[in-house]
C-alpha positions as CSV (number, residue, x, y, z in Angstrom):
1,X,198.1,31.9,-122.8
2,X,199.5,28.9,-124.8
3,X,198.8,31.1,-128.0
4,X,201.3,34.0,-127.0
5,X,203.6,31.6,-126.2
6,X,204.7,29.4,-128.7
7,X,203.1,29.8,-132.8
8,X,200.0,27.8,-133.0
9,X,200.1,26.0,-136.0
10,X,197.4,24.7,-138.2
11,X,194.7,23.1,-135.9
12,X,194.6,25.6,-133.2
13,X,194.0,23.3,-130.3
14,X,195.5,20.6,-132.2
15,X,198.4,22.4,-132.6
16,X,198.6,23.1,-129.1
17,X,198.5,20.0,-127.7
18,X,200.6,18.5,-130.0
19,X,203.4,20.9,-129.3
20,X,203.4,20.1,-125.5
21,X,202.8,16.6,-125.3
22,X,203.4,15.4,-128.5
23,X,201.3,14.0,-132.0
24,X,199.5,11.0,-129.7
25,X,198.1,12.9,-127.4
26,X,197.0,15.6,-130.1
27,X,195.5,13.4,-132.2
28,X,193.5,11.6,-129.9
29,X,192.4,14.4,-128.2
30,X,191.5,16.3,-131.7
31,X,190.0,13.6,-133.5
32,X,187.0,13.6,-131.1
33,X,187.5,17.9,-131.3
34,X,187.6,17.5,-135.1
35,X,184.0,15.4,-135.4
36,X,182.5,17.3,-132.5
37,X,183.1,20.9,-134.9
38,X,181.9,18.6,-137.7
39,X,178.3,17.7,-135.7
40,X,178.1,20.9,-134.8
41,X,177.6,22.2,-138.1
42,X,174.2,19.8,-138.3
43,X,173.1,21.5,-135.0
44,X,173.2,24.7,-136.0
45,X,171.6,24.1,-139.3
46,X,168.8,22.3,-137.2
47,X,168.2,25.5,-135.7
48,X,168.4,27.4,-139.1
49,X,165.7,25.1,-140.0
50,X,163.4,25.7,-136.7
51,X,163.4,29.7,-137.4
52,X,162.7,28.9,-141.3
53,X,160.0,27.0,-140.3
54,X,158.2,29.5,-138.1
55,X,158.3,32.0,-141.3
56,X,157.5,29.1,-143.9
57,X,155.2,26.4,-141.5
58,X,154.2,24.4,-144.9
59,X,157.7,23.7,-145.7
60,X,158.7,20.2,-145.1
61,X,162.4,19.7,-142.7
62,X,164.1,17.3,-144.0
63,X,164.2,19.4,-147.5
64,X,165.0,22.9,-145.3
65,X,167.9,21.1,-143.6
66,X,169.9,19.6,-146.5
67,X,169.2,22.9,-148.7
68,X,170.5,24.7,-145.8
69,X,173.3,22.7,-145.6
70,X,174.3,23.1,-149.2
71,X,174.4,26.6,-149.1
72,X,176.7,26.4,-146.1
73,X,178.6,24.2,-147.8
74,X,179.2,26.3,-151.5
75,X,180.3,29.1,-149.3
76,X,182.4,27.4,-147.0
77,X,184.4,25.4,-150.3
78,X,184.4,28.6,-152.2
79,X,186.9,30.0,-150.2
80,X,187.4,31.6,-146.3
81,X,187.5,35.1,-146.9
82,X,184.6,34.7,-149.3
83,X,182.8,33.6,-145.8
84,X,184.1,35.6,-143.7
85,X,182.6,38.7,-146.1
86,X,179.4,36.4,-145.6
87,X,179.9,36.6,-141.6
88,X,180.5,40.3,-141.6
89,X,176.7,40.8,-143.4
90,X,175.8,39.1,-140.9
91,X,177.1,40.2,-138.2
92,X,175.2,43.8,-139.4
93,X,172.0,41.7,-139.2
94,X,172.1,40.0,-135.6
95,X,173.1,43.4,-134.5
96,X,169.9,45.1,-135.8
97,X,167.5,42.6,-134.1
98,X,169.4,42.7,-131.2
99,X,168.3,46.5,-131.4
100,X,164.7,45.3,-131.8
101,X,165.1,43.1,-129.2
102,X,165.7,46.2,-127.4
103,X,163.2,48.3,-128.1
104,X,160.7,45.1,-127.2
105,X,161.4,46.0,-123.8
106,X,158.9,49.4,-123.8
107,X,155.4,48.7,-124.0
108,X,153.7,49.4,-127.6
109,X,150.7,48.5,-129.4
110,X,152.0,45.1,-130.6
111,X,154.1,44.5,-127.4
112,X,153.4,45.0,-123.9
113,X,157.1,45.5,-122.8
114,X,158.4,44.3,-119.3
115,X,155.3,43.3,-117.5
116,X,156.9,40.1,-115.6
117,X,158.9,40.0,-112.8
118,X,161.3,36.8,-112.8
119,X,160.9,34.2,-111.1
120,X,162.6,30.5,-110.1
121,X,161.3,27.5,-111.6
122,X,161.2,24.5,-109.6
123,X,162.3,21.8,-111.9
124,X,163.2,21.5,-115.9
125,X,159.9,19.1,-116.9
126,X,162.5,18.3,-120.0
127,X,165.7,16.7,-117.8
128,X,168.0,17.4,-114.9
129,X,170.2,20.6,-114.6
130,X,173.0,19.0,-116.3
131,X,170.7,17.1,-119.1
132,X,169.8,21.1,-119.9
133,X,173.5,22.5,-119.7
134,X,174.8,19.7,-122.2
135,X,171.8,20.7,-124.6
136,X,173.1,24.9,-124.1
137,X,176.5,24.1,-124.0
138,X,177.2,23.7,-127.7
139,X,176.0,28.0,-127.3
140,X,179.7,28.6,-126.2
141,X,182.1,26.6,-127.9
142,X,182.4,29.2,-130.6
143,X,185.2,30.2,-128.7
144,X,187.5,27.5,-130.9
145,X,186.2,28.7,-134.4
146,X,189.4,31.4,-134.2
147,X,192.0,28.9,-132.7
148,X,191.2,26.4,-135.2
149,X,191.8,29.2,-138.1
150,X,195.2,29.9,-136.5
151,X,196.8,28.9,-139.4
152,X,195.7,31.7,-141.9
153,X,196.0,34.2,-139.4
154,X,198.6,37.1,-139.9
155,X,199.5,37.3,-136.3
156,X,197.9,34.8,-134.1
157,X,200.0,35.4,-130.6
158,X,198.2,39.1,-131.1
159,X,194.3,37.8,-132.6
160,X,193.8,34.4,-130.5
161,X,193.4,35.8,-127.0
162,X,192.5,39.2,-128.0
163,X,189.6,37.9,-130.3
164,X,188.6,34.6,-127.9
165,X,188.6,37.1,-124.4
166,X,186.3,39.8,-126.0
167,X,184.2,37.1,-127.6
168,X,183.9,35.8,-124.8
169,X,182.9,39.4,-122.6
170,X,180.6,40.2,-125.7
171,X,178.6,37.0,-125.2
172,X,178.4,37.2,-121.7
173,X,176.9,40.3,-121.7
174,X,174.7,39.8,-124.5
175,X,173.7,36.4,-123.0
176,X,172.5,37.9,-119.3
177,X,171.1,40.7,-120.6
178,X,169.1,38.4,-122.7
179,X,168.1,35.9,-119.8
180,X,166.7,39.3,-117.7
181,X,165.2,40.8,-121.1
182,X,163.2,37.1,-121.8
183,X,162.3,37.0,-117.7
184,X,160.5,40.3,-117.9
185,X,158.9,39.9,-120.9
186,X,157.6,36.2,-121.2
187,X,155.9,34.1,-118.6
188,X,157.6,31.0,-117.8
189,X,154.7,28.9,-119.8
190,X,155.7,30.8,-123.0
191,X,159.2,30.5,-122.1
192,X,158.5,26.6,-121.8
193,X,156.4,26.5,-125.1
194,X,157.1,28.8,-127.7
195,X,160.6,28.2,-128.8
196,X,160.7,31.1,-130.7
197,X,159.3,33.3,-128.3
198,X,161.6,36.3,-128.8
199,X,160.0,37.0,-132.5
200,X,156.1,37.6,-130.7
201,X,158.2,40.1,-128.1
202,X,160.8,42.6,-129.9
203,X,159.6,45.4,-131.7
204,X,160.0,43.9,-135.0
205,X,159.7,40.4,-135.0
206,X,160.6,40.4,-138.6
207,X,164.0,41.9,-137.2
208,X,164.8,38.8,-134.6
209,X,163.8,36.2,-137.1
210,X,166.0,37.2,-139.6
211,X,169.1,37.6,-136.8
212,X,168.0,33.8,-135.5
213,X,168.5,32.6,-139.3
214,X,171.9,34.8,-139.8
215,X,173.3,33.4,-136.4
216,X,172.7,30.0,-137.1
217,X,173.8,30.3,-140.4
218,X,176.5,31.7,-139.5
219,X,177.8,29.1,-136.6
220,X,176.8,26.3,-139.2
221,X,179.3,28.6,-141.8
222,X,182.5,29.0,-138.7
223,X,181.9,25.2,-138.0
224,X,182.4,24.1,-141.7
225,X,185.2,26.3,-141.9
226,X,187.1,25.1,-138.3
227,X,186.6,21.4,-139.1
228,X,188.3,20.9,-142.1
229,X,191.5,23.0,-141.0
230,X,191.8,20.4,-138.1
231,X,191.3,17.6,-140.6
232,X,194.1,19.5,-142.8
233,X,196.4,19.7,-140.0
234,X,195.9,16.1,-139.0
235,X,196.5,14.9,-141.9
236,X,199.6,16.8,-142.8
237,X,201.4,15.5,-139.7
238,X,200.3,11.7,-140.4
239,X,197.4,11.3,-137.7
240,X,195.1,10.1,-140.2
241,X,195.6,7.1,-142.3
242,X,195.9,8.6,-146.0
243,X,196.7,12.2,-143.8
244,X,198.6,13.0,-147.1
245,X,195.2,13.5,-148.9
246,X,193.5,15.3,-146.5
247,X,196.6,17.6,-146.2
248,X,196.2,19.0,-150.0
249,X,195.1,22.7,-150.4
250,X,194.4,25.0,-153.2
251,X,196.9,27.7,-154.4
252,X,194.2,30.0,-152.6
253,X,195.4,27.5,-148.9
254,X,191.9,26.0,-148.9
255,X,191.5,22.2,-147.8
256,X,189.3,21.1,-150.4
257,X,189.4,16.8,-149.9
258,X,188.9,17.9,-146.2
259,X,185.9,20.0,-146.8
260,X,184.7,16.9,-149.1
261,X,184.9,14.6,-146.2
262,X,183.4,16.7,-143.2
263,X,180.7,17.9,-146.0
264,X,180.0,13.4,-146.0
265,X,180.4,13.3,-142.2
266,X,177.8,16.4,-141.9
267,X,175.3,14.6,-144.0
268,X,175.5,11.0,-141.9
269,X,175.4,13.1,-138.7
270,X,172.0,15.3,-140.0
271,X,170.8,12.3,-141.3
272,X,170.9,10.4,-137.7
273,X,169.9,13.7,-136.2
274,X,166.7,13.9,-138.2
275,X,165.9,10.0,-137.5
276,X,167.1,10.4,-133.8
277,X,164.7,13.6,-133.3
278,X,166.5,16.6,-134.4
279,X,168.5,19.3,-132.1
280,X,168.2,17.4,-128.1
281,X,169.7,14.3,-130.0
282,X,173.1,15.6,-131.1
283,X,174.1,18.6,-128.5
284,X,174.9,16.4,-125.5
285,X,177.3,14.0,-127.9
286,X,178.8,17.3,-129.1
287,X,179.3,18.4,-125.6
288,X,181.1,15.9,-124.2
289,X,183.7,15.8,-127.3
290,X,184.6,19.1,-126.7
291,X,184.5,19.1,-122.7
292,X,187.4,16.3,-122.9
293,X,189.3,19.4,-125.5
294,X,188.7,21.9,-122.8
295,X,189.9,19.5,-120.2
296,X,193.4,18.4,-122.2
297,X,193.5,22.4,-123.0
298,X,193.6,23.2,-119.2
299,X,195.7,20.2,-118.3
300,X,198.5,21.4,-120.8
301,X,198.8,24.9,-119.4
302,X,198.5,23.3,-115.9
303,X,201.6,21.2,-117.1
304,X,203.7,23.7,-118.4
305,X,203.2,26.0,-115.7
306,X,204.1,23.4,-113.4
307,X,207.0,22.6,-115.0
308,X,208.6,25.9,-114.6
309,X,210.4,26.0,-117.7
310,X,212.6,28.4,-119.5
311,X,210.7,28.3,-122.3
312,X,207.4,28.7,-121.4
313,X,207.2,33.0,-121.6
314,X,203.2,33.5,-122.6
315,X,202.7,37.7,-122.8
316,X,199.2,36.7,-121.6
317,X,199.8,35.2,-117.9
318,X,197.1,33.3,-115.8
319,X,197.0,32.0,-112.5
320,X,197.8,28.3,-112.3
321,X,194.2,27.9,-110.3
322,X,192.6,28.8,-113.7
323,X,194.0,26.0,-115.8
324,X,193.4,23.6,-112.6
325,X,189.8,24.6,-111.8
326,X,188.7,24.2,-115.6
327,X,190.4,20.9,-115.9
328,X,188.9,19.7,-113.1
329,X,185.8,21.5,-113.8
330,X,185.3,19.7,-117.3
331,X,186.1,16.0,-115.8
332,X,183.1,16.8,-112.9
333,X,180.8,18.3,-115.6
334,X,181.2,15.3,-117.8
335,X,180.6,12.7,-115.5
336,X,177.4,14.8,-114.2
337,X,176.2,14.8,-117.8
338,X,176.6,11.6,-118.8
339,X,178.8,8.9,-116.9
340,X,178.6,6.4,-118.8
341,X,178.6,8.2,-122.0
342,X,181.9,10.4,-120.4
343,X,183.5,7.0,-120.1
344,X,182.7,5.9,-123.9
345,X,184.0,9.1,-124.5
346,X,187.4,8.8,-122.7
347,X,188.0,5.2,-124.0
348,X,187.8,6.6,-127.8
349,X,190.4,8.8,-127.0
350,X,192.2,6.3,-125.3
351,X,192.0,4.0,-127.8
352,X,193.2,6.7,-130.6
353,X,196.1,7.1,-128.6
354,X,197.1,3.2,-128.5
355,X,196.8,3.3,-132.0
356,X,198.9,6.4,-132.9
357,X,201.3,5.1,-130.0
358,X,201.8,1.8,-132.6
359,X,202.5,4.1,-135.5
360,X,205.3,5.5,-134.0
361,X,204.9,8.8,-135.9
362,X,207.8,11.2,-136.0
363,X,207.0,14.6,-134.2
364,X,208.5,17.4,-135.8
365,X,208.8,19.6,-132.8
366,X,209.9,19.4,-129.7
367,X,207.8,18.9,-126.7
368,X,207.8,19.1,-123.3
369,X,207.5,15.0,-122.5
370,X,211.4,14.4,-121.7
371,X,211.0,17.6,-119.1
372,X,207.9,16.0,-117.3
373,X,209.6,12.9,-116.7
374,X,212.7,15.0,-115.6
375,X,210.9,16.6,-113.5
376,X,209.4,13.5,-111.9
377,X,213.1,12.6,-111.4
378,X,214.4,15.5,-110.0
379,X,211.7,15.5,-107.2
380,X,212.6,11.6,-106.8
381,X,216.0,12.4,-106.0
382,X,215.5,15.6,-103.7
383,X,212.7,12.6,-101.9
384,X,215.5,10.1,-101.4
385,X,217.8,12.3,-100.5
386,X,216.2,13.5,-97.4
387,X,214.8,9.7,-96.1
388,X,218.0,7.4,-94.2
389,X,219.6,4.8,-96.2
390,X,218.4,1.9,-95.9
391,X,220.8,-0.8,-98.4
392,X,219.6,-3.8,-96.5
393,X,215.9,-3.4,-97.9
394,X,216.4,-1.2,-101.1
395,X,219.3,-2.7,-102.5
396,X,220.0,-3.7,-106.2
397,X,223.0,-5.8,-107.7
398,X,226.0,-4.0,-109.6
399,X,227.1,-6.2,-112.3
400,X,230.5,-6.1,-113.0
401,X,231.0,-8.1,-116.7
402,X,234.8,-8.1,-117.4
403,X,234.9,-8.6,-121.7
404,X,238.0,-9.7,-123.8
405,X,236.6,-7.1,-126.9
């Protein structure tokens, strides 16, 4: 919605944001967004290394992970269209095993095809309900790799929502389909133990290996191509001490001091990952970063469409109960997670904010601030004017200052 209605700039949700309710409340919002893309990248290269592992049990992880990593990262500072030609291979790949996932679902002589029928299991012997959804949640925030390329797109009010919205209808499908295919085919035991049960199921379990290790790859690729655009786009507009630096691009428009630092910030964060013990660690810290984007996101739309303005025309309308039910949604969610973690959370933003507030940066947009507080002031009025005057209680002195010059 925001996207067809004004020109995301660099960022994506940065961008956003920072249009509406100015640089302050962008930056702190994106700074947690920005190192939240940045971790992912380690969690998805965690993964890389569980599949590689099954193939090559001998190897040892901590080497799998930071040649993994490397890899991801040539590609990634080669260039983004080198990548995306990487992502497109890929994509070719995940499709096929999804095929042999498929065909996994007739019985055969290696597979014995949907003998199960589903059923509920009591408790998660791992955590609660919400320890589990923070750990899967960092499955659907791939949503934001296309936002935060919104600056090298040719037409982003046209690819935003339609490449987010049938993202998002592809990987809904594909992820029930899965959750009934892995149902009938698994026990719950198998389910609960063998992590890379979907390889001893398909048809080829060749096939599914090699998607798992293209579609880990390739979120660890999009994740180390979003975060450095946001770190670009921070910079440039002076969120970041030394923003200037990270604000330099190639002749070719790619961010290569920002790559350098999210590549240093990946390697601390896989480092703590591998010491903390590996992929449970780091998903429910990356959750709650972006949960507070998703929340700030829904409040802005929310905000504008509240405000009624002139000026807010998106081609792609929503109800206001969406933007409402998602920002509240992502505050309850949170604080189910993790309370006291939601709260460390909220007072890092908070505290970015204080600090960008002191720097007094200069925004060079216009936002809507000035028409929230209007607002606020026209309701005020329309309130006062319909209660009785009462002077004795409510009154203020009039100073009258007679001056010579």
């Amino acid at each position: 919605s925001m996207a067809t209605n004004i020109r995301v700039g660099a960022g994506g949700a940065f961008s956003i944001i920072s249009q509406s309710l100015g640089l302050e409340v962008g930056g702190a919002i994106s700074v947690p967004l920005y190192l939240a893309q940045a971790i992912s990248c380690t969690l998805y290269i965690f993964a890389f290394a569980e599949g590689w592992l099954r193939i090559f049990p001998n190897h040892w992880e901590t080497a799998v992970v930071l040649v993994a990593f490397a890899v991801v990262f040539v590609i990634a500072f080669i260039s983004a269209k080198f990548a995306s030609r990487i992502q497109l291979i890929i994509l070719v790949i995940v499709a096929f095993s999804l095929f042999s996932i498929f065909l996994g679902s007739f019985p055969t002589e290696q597979t014995a095809g949907m003998v199960y029928q589903p059923t509920l299991v009591g408790s998660f012997p791992d955590g609660d309900f919400w320890y589990i959804f923070s750990v899967f949640f960092p499955a659907v925030t791939g949503i934001m790799a296309g936002i935060s390329l919104s600056g090298v797109l040719k037409n982003p009010r046209r690819s935003i929502p339609l490449g987010t919205m049938s993202a998002i209808a592809v990987t809904v499908v594909i992820y029930l389909l899965l959750t009934y295919w892995l149902s009938r085919v698994a026990s719950p035991e198998e389910l609960l133990t063998n992590s890379t049960v979907m390889v001893d199921k398909a048809y080829w379990g060749w096939a599914v290996m090699a998607g798992l290790l293209g579609a880990t790859f390739s979120s660890a690729l999009g994740s180390l191509l979003a975060a450095p655009r946001v770190m670009q786009a921070l910079g440039s507009d002076g969120v970041l001490p030394y923003g200037q630096i990270f604000a330099q691009e190639t002749e070719g428009g790619e961010p290569r001091y920002a790559m350098l630092a999210t590549g240093v910030i990946v390697v601390f964060a896989t480092v703590f990952a591998l010491l903390a013990g590996g992929l449970n660690a780091v998903a429910p810290l990356i959750t709650m970063f972006f949960l507070i984007t998703y929340f700030m996101l829904n409040a802005v739309v929310l905000i504008e469409q509240t405000l009624s303005m002139v000026s807010f025309r998106p081609t792609f309308k929503v109800s206001r109960i969406v933007p409402f039910v998602g920002a509240v949604g992502c505050l309850f969610v949170m604080f189910l997670i993790n309370p006291i973690f939601s709260l460390m959370a909220m007072v890092v933003s908070l505290s970015v904010y204080v600090f960008l507030l002191r720097r007094q940066l200069n925004t060079p947009w216009e936002d809507v601030r000035s028409g929230l507080f209007m607002s606020v002031a026209r309701w005020s009025v329309e309130q006062v004017s319909k209660m009785p005057a009462s002077p004795e209680r409510t009154w203020s002195p009039n100073v009258l200052a007679p001056v010579h010059s």
